[in-house]
PAMITI-234122 format. One line per field, with one value per residue (C-alpha): residue in one letter; x, y, z. Coordinates in steps of 0.2 Angstrom, whole numbers, plus 5000, padded with zeros to 4 digits. Layout:
type <- (A / ...)
px <- (X / ...)
py <- (Y / ...)
pz <- (Z / ...)
This chain:
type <- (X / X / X / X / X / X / X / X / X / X / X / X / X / X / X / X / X / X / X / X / X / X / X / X / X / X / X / X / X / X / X / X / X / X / X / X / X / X / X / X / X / X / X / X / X / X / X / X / X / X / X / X / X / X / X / X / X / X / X / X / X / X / X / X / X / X / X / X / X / X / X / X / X / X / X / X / X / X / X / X / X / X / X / X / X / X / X / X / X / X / X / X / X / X / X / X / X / X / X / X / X / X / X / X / X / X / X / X / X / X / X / X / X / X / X / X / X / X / X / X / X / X / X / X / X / X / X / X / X / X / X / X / X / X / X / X / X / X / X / X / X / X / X / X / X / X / X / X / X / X / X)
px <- (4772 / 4775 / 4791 / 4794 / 4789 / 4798 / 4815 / 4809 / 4807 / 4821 / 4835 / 4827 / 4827 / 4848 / 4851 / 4844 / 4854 / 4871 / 4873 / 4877 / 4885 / 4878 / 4861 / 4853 / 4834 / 4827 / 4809 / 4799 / 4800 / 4810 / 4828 / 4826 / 4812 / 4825 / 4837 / 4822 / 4817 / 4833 / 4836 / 4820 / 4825 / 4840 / 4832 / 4817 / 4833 / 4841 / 4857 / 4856 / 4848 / 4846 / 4831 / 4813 / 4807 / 4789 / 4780 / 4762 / 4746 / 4734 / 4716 / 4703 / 4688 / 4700 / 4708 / 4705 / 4714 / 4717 / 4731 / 4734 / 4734 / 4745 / 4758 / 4756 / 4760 / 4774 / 4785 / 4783 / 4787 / 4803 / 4809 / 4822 / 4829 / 4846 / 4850 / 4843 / 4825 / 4811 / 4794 / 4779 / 4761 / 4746 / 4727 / 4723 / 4728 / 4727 / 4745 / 4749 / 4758 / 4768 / 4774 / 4778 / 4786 / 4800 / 4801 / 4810 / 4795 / 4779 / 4759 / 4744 / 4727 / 4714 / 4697 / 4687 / 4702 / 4715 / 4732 / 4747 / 4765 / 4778 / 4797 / 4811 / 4796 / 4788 / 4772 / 4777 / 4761 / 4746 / 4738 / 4725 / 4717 / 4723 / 4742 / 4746 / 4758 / 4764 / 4767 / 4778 / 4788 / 4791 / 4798 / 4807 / 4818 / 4820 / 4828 / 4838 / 4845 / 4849 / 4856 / 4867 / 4874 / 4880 / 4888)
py <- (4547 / 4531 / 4536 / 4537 / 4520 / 4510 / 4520 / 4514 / 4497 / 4494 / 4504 / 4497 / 4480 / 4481 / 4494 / 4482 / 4467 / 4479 / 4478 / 4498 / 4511 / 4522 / 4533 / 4541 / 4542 / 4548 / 4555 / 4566 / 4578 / 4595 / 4587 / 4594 / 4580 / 4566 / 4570 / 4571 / 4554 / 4547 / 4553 / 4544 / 4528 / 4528 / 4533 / 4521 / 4508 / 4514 / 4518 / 4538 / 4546 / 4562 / 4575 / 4570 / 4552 / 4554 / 4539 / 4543 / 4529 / 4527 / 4536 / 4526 / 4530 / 4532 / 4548 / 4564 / 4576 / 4575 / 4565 / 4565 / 4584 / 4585 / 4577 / 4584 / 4599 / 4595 / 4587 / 4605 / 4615 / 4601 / 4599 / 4611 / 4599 / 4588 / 4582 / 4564 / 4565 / 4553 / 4561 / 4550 / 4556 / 4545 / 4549 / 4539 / 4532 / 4513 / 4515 / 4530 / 4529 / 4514 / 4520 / 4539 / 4527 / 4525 / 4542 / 4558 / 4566 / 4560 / 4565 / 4555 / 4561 / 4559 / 4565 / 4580 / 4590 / 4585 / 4576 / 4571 / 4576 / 4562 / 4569 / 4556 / 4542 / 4549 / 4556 / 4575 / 4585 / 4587 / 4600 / 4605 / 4605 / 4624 / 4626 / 4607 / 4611 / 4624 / 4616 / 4600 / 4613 / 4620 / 4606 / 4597 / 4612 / 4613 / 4596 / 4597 / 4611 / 4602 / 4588 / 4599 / 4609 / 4589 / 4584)
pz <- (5156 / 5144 / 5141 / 5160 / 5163 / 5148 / 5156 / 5173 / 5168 / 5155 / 5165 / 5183 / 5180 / 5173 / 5186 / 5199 / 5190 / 5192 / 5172 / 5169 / 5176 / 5167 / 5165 / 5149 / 5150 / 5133 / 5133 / 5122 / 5134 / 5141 / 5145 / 5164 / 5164 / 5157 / 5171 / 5184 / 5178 / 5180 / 5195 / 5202 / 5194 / 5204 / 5218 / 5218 / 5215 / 5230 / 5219 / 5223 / 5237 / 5234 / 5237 / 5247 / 5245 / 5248 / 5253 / 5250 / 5250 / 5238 / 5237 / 5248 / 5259 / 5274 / 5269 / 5280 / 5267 / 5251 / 5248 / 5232 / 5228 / 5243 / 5236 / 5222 / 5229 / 5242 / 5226 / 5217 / 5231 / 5238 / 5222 / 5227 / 5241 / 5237 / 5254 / 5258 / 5268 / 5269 / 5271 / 5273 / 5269 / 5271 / 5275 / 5288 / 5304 / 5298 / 5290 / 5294 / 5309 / 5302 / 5290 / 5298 / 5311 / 5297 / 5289 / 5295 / 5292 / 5292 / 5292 / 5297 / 5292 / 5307 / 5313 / 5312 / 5301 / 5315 / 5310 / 5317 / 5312 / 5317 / 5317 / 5318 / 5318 / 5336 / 5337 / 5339 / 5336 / 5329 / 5313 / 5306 / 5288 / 5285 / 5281 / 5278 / 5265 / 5271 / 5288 / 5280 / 5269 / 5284 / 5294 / 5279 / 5276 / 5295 / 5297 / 5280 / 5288 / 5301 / 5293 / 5285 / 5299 / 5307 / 5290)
């Protein structure tokens, strides 16, 4: 993890400055993880897109599922995606929507183990508690596949 962030802040801030062209992210770590790392610098930098950018909140109060473990799980499970997709998850609906609003995929925690998918940034349908993850696999293969049939 430490080495993860001194990469992220030594390459990011000369990456972001256009100094460099090229990417070597040396951690104590498998070397699959150096690439992965790397690959998410440029991707947090907007200098690659490539695979699910998942824009997840913080935990707070709000949340309605858990957020955190969530995520946790969605990026083990999409790590297998390289086509470019945005996926937003967030607990509540105090951002949510916004920010699903944005995202090709996106899912707002609500009330009583009820929330809302959003495709293409329209309210689409609602879920409940059981199957989350397996729901937004689901639909994020779905539209890659889509995306790739129009390309």
């Amino acid at each position: 993890m430490t080495g993860a962030v001194k990469s992220a802040i030594g390459l990011g801030a000369l990456l972001q400055d256009g100094i460099g062209d090229t990417v070597r992210v040396s951690l104590a770590a498998d070397p699959v993880e150096e690439v992965r790392v790397g690959f998410e610098i440029l991707k947090a930098l907007g200098l690659r897109e490539r695979g699910v950018r998942i824009i997840a909140c913080p935990s707070c109060a709000r949340q309605q599922f858990p957020v955190i473990e969530t995520v946790k799980t969605l990026e083990e499970r999409l790590s297998h995606i390289q086509t470019p997709i945005t996926l937003s998850i967030i607990g509540c609906v105090v951002n949510g929507p916004g920010e699903a609003r944005e995202t090709d995929i996106g899912l707002t925690g609500g009330g009583r183990g009820t929330h809302q998918i959003y495709l293409n940034g329209v309210t689409d349908h609602r879920i409940s508690d059981k199957g989350i993850a397996d729901h937004i696999v689901e639909l994020v293969e779905r539209k890659v596949a889509e995306i790739e049939r129009q390309a």
